[in-house]
N, C-alpha and C positions, 0 to 999 in steps of 0.2 A: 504494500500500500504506500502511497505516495502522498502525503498533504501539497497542497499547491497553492497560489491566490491564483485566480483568471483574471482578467482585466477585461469587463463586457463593451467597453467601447471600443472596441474594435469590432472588423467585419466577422472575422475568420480565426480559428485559435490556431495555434504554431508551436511548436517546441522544438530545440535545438537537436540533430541529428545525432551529437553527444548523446544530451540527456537521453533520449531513446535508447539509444543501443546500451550503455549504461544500465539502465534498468531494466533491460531485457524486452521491450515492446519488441513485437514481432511487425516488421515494416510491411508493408506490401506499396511496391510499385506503383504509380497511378500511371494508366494509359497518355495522357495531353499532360504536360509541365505548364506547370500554374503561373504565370510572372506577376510577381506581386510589385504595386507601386508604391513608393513615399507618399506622406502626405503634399510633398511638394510635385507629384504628379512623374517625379524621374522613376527610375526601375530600381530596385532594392539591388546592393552590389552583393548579397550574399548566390542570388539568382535565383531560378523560379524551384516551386515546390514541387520535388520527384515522387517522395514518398509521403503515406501516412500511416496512423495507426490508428487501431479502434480502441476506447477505452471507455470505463465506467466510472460517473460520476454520481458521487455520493452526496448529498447535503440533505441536512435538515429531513431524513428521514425516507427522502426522495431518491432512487434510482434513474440515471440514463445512460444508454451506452451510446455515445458521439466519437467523431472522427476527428482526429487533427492530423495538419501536414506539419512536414517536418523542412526545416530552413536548414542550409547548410551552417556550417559553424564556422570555419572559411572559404574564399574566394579566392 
């Protein structure tokens, strides 16, 4: 188990390619790479998102199992 904060202003969740393999998430490929942009409208230097993983989220009594991609950690 993982304790985490999310940050819901954002579009999309993301965790570092590190942290996944680290923890053991099991990746799976995504067909189309995602290219994410800044809020200034340029293209994220880390590049677009390959992979993600599924995972369950616990709060307040509540289950769901959601998907994040995974950002490289460098470029």
């Amino acid at each position: 188990m993982v304790k985490t904060l999310l940050d819901s202003r954002i579009i999309g969740l993301i965790i570092s390619f590190k942290f996944a393999r680290k923890k053991g998430f099991e990746l799976k490929k995504i067909e189309k790479p995602i290219y994410m942009r800044n809020v200034d409208e340029t293209f994220n230097k880390k590049g677009p998102i390959e992979y993600t993983v599924e995972i369950n989220i616990h709060y307040q009594g509540h289950k769901k199992r959601i998907e994040i991609g995974i950002i490289r950690d460098q470029k």
